[in-house]
C-alpha positions as CSV (number, residue, x, y, z in Angstrom):
1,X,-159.5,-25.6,149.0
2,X,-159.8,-28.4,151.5
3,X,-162.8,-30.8,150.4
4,X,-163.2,-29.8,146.5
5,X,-160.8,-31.2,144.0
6,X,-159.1,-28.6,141.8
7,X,-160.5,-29.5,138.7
8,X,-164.2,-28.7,139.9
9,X,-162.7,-25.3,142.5
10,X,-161.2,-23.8,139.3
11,X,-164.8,-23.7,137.2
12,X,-166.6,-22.5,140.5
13,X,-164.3,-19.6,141.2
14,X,-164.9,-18.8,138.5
15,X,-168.6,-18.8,138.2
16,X,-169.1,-17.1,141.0
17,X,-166.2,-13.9,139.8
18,X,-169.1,-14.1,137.1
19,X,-171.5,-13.5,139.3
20,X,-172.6,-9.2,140.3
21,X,-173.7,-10.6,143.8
22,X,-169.6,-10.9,144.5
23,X,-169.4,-7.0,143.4
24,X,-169.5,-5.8,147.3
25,X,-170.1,-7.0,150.6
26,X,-173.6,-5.4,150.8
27,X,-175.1,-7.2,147.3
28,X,-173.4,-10.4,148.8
29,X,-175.2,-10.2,152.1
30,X,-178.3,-9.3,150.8
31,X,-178.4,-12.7,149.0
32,X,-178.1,-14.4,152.1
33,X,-180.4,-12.3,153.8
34,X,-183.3,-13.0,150.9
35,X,-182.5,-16.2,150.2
36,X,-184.6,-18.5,153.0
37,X,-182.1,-21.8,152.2
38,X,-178.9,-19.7,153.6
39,X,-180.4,-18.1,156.7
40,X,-178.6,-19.6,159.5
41,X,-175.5,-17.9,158.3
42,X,-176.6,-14.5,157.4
43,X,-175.0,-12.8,160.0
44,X,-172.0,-14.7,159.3
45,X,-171.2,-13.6,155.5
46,X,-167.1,-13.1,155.0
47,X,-166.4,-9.7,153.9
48,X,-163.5,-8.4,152.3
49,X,-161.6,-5.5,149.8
50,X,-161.8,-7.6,146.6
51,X,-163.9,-9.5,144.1
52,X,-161.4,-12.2,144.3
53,X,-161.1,-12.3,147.9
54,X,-164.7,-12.4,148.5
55,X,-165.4,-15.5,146.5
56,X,-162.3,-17.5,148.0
57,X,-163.5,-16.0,151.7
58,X,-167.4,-17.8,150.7
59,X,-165.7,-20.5,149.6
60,X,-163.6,-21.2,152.5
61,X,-166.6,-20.4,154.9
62,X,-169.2,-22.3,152.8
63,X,-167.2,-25.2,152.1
64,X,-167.8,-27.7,155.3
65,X,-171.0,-26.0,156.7
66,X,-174.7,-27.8,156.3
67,X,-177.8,-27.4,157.4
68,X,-179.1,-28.7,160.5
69,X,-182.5,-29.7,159.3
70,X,-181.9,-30.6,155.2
71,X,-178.4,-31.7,155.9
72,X,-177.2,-29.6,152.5
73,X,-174.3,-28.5,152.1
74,X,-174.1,-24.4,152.9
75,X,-172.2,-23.8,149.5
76,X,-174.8,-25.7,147.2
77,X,-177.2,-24.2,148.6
78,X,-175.4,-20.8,147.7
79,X,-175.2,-22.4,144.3
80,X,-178.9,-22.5,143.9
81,X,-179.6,-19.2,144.8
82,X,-177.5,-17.7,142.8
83,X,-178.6,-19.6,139.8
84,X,-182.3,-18.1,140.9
85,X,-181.5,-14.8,140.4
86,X,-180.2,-15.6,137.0
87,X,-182.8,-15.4,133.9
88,X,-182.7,-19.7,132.6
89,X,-181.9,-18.0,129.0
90,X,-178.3,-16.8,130.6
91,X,-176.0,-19.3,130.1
92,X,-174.8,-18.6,133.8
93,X,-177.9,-20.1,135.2
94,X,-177.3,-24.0,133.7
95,X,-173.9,-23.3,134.9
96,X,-174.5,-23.1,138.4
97,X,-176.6,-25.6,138.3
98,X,-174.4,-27.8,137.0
99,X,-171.9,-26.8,139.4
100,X,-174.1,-27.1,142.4
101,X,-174.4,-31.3,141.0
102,X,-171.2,-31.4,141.6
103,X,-170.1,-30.3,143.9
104,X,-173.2,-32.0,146.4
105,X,-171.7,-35.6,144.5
106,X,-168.4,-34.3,145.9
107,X,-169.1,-32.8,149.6
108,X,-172.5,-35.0,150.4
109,X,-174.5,-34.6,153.6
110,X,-174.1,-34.0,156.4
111,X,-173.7,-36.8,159.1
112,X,-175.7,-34.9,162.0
113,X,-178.7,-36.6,162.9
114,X,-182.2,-34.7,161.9
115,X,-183.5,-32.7,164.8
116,X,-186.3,-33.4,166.3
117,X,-189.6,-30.1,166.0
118,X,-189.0,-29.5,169.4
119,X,-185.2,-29.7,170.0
120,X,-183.8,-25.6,170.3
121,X,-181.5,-24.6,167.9
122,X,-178.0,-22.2,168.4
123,X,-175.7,-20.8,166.2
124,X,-172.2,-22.0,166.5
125,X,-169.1,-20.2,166.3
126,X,-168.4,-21.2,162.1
127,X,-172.2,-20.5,161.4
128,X,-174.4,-23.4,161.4
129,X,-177.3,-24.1,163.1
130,X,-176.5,-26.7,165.7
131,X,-179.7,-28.9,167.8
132,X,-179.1,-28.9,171.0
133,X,-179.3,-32.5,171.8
134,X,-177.4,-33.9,169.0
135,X,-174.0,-34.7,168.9
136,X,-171.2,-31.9,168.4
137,X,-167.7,-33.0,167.2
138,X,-165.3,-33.9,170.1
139,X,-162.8,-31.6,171.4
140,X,-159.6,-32.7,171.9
141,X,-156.6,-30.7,173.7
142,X,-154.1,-29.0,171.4
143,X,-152.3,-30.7,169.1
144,X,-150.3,-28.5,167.0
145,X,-149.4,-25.1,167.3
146,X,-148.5,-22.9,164.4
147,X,-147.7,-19.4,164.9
148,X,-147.2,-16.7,161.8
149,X,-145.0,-13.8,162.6
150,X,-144.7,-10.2,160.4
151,X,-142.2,-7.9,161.7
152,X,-141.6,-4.6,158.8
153,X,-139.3,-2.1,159.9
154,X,-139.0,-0.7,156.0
155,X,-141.1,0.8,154.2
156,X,-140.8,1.6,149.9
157,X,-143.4,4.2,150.2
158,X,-141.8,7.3,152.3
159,X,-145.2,8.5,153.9
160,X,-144.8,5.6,156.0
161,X,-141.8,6.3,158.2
162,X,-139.4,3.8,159.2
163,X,-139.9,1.9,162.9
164,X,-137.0,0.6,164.7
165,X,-137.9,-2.7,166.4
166,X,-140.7,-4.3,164.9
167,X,-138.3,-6.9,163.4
168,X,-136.4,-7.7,166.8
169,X,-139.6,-8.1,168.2
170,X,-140.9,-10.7,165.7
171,X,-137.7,-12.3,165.9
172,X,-137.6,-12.5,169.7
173,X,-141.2,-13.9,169.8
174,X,-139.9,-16.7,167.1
175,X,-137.3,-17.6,169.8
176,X,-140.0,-17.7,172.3
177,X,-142.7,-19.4,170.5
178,X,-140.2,-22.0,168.9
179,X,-139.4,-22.8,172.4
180,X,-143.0,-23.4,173.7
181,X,-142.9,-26.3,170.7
182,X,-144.5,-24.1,168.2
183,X,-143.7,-24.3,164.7
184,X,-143.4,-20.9,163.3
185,X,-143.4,-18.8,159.7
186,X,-141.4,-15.5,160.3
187,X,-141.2,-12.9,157.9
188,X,-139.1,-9.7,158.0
189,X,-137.6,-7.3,156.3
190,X,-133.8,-8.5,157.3
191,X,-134.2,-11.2,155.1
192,X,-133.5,-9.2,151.7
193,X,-135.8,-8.1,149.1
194,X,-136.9,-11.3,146.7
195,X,-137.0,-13.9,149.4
196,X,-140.2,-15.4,149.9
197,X,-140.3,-14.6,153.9
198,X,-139.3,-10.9,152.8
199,X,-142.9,-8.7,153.9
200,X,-144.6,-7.8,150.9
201,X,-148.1,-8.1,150.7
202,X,-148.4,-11.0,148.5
203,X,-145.5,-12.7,150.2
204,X,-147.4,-12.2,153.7
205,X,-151.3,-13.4,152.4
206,X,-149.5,-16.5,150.7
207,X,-147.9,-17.5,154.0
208,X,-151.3,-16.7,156.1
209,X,-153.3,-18.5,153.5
210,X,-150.4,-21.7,153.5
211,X,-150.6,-22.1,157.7
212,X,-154.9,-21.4,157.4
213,X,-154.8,-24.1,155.1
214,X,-152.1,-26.3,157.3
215,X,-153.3,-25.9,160.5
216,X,-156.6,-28.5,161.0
217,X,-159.5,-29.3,163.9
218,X,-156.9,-29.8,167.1
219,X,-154.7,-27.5,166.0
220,X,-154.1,-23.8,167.3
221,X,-152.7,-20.9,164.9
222,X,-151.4,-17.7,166.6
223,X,-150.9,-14.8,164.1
224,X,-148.7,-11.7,165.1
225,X,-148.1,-8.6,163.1
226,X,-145.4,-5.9,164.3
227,X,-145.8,-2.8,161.6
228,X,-147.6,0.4,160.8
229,X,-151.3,0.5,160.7
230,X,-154.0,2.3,158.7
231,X,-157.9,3.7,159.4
232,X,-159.3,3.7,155.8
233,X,-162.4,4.8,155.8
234,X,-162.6,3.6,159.8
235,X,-161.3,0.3,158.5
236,X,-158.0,-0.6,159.9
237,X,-155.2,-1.5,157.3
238,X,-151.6,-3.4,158.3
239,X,-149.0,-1.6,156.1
240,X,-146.6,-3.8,154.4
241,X,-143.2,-3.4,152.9
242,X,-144.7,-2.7,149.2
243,X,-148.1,-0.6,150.3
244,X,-148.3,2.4,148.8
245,X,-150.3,5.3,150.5
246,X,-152.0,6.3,147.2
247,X,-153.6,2.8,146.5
248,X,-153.9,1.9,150.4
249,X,-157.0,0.2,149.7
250,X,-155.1,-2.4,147.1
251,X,-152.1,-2.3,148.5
252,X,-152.2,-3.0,152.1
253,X,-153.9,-5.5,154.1
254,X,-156.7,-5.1,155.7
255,X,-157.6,-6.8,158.9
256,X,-160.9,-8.0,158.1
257,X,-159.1,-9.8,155.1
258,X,-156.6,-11.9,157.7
259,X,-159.5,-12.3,160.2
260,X,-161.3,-14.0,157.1
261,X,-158.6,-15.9,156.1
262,X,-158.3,-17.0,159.7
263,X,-161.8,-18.2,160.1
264,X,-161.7,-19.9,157.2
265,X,-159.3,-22.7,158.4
266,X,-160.0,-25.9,160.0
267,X,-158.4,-24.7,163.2
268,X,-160.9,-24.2,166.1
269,X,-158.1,-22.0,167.9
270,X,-157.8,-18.9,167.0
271,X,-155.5,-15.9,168.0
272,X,-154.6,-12.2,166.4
273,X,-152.2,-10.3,167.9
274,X,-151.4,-6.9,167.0
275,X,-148.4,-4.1,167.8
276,X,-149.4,-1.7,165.1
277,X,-151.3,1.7,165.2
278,X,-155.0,1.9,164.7
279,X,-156.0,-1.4,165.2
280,X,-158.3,-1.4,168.5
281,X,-161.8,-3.2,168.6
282,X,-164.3,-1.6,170.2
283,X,-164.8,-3.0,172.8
284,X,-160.3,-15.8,192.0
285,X,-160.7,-19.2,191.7
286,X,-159.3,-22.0,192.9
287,X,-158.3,-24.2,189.5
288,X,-156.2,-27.1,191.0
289,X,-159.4,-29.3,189.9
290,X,-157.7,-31.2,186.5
291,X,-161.3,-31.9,185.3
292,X,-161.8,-27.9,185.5
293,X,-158.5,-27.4,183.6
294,X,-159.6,-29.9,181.5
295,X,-162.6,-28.6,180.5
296,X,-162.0,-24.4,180.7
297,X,-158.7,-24.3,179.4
298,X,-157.8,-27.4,177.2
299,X,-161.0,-27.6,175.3
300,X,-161.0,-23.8,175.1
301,X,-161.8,-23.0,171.3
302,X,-162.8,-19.8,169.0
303,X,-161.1,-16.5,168.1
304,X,-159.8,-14.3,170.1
305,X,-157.9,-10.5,168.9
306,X,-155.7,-8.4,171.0
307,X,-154.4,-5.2,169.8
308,X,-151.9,-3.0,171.1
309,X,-153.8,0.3,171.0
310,X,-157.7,1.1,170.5
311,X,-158.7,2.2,167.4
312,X,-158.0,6.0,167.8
313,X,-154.1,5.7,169.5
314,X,-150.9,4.9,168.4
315,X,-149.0,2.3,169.4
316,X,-145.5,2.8,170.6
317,X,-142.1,2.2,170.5
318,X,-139.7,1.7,173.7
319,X,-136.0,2.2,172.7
320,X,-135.1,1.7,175.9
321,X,-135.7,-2.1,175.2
322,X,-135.7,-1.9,171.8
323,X,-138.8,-3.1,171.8
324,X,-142.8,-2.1,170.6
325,X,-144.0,-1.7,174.3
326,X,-146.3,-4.2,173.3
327,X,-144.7,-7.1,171.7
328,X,-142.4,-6.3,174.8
329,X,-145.2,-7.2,177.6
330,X,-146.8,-10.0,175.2
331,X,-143.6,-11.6,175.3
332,X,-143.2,-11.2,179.2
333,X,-146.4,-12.6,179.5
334,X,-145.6,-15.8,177.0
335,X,-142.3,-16.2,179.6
336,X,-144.7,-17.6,181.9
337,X,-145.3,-14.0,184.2
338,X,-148.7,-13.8,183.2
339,X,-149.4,-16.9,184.8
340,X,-152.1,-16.0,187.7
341,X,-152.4,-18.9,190.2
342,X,-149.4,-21.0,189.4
343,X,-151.1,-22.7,187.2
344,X,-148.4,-23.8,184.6
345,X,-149.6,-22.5,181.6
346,X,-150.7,-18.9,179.8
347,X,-154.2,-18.5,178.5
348,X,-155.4,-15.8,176.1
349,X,-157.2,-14.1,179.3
350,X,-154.2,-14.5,181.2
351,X,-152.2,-12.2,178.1
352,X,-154.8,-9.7,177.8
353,X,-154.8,-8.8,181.6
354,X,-150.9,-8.7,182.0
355,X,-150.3,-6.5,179.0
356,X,-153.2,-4.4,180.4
357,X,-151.9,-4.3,183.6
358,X,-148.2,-3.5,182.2
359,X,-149.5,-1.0,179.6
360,X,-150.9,1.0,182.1
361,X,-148.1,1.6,184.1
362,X,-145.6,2.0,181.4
363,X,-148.2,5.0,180.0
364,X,-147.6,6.8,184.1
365,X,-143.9,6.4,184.0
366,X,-143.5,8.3,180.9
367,X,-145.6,11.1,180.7
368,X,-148.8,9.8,180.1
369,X,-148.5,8.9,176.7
370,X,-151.9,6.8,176.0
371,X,-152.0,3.2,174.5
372,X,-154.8,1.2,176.0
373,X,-155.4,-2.5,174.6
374,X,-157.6,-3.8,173.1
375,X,-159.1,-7.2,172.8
376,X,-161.9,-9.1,171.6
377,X,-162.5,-13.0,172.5
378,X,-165.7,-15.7,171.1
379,X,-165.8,-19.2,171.9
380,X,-165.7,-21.5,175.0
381,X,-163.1,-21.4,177.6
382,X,-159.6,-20.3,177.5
383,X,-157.2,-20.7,175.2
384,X,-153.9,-22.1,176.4
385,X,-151.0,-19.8,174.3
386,X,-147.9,-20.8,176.4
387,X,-147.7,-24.5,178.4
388,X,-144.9,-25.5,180.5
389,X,-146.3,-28.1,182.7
390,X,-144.1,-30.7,180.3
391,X,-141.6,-27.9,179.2
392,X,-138.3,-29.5,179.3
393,X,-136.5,-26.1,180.0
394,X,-137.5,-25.5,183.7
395,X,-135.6,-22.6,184.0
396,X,-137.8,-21.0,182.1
397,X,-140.2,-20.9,184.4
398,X,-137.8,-19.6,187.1
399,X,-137.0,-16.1,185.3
């Protein structure tokens, strides 16, 4: 975990797996909630299917967060009020104590200057409590751009049917991406059972974990998963190669799980893309200026999830481009024909009204079969997915 050294992460994993609070998402938010120290991220608390998972997801989301006016750390301060609701006689409560020592000598304050009474406060996009008038940390334009793609024709559990083209469409969109200088993880089930890019759930959370972990401030990281999809318990639930429908809830991976893995890296770009059923949210101008582009589009930074189908529809398969229809349009749009205006690049707003747009008609011309996308954006600006303006390959552009 970026920021705390392994020999002190091990012993606070730990202490906190000890810990009831971690039992569910509700007992976890209600510490927050009660708590007065942890406030400014109580709407904010990761939530996910497993003891485990929870810590890690807190401990990832805790990790580089302080407060605006004490300048602690966010997970100290967790530390503490865990170690509150532990009777002093239980050897627990001198432990996080201890821990919370620790780990302040190792993570400090924060560098923000104090806010003054009368300065009005906000809630940023990774949960702390920023003053208005101080200073924010710089955005830059993209740096790097990692992209993780999951593609699962296969399944070992027959009450998941087999699809046809999830794994051209992963490996057409690794083509694509590769080509608009992304550097891109690409698993599938072509690869052969026992390779580490073959789709099995633990093989698929190592590799999101790995790029989360990679990808840092500048950076933008583009997830894509092309597969069957689950409601359990109206939570939606990617199906990979090893999930077995009788222990779905173990076994498969649910999307709050890789939205919290995603919001727990550095990256301050953010995309999810989804061709799989079941997985809705609910849910011009001239731009020549280059301080406008600057601004709207380069700077653009948060999370933003587009889906192939809301969360009541499923998403389908055209074999008459051996495609997912919507992997097909999303990778239309990446070939620069979602760019409205000319402007020489492809923006997360740009992909979510083409593959409207296309999904529409395609549902007309054959029969009226329903799939209507989804999406769901936070954060400022636009995010730029595709930019050729110093693409080498012009004739990209052209097709």
């Amino acid at each position: 975990m970026p920021g705390i050294p392994p020999e002190l992460l091990s012993p606070l994993r730990n202490a906190l797996l000890e810990c009831e609070q971690f039992e569910s998402d509700r007992k976890l938010q209600s510490v927050f909630k009660t708590s007065e120290s942890l406030t400014p991220w109580r709407f904010n608390v990761p939530q996910a299917d497993s003891l485990t998972s929870r810590v890690d997801n807190v401990i990832g989301f805790l990790v580089d967060k302080h407060r605006s006016d004490t300048q602690k750390n966010a997970l100290v301060l967790l530390l503490h009020s865990l170690s509150n609701l532990i009777d002093k006689e239980d050897q627990r409560h001198q432990q996080l104590v201890d821990l919370a020592v620790e780990l302040e000598n190792v993570l400090g304050s924060s560098t923000i200057n104090q806010p003054s009474p009368n300065n009005q406060q906000e809630i940023n996009l990774r949960g702390n409590v920023v003053p208005e008038n101080n200073p924010v940390p710089t955005l830059r334009p993209i740096k790097n751009r990692w992209a993780l793609l999951v593609g699962i024709n296969s399944y070992n559990d027959p009450n998941f049917g087999r699809l046809n083209f999830c794994v051209d469409d992963v490996l057409a969109l690794e083509e694509r991406l590769k080509a608009l200088n992304y550097t891109v993880v690409c698993l599938h089930d072509r690869t052969g059972y026992g390779n580490s890019r073959f789709p099995t759930r633990n093989n698929v959370e190592a590799e999101l974990i790995h790029l989360c972990t990679t990808a840092q401030e500048d950076d933008l990281l583009l997830v894509h998963f092309a597969c069957h999809g689950k409601l359990l318990n109206n939570q939606a639930v990617l199906i990979v190669n090893d999930t077995r429908s009788l222990t779905l809830a173990k076994t498969g991976l649910s999307l709050e799980e890789v939205k919290q893995h995603m919001r727990s890296s550095k990256a301050r770009r953010l995309v999810l893309t989804l061709d799989a059923c079941h997985m809705g949210v609910e849910t011009g101008r001239d731009i020549n200026d280059p301080q406008f582009i600057h601004n709207a589009y380069e700077l653009a930074e948060g999370f933003a999830l587009i889906a192939a189908s809301t969360a009541q529809q499923k998403a389908q398969e055209w074999h008459g481009q051996k495609h997912g229809v919507f992997t097909y349009y999303l990778l239309e749009a990446l070939n620069c024909k979602a760019d409205r205006g000319s402007k020489g690049f492809v923006t997360v707003d740009d992909i979510k009204t083409y593959v409207l747009d296309s999904l529409r008609r395609w549902s007309v011309e054959n029969g009226g079969i329903i799939q209507e996308p989804t999406a769901y954006t936070e954060g400022l600006g636009d995010i730029i997915l595709a930019d050729y303006r110093n693409n080498l390959d012009k004739t990209l552009k052209q097709s």
